[in-house]
N, C-alpha and C positions, 0 to 999 in steps of 0.2 A: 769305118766299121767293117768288120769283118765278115756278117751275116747282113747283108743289106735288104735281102727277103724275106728275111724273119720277121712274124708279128708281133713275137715274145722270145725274149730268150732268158729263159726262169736260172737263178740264180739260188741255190741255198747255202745259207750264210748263218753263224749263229749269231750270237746274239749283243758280240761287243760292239763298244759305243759307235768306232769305226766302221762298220759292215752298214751305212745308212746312205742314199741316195747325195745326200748334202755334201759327202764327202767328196765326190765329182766338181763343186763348184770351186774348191780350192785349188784345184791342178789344171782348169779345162776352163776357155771360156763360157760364159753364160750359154751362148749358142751351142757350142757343141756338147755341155755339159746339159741340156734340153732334150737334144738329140739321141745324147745315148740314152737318159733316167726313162724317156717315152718306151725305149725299145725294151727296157730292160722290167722282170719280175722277179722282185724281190723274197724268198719265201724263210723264213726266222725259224728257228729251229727251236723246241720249246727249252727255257731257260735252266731245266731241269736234265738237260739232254745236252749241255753244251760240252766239245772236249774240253773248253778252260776250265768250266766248272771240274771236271774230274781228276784234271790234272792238280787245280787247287786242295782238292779235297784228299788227295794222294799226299799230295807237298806237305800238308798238315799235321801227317803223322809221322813225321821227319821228328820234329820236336817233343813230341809226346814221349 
């Protein structure tokens, strides 16, 4: 861990499926995938506010 003194180390993320604590368990043991999800705050970005979302919403009128 990088910041071993930190109580929190806040994270903002939007909102895809990926960006979720869970995802740690697939790369990292149990143990150490405990370790970092404790240290770490998660904070979501509202769904309406996402760059994929605007970037989608761009791409759209590609077709139009």
């Amino acid at each position: 861990m990088y910041y071993p003194q930190a109580d929190v180390i806040p994270l903002v993320v939007d909102n895809l499926n990926i960006h979720t604590p869970s995802i740690l368990y697939e790369f990292l043991s149990l143990r150490q995938a405990r370790c970092i999800i404790q240290q770490l705050g998660f904070n979501y970005t509202p769904k309406h506010t996402s760059w994929l979302n605007q970037v989608e919403i761009e791409l759209s009128v590609l077709p139009r």
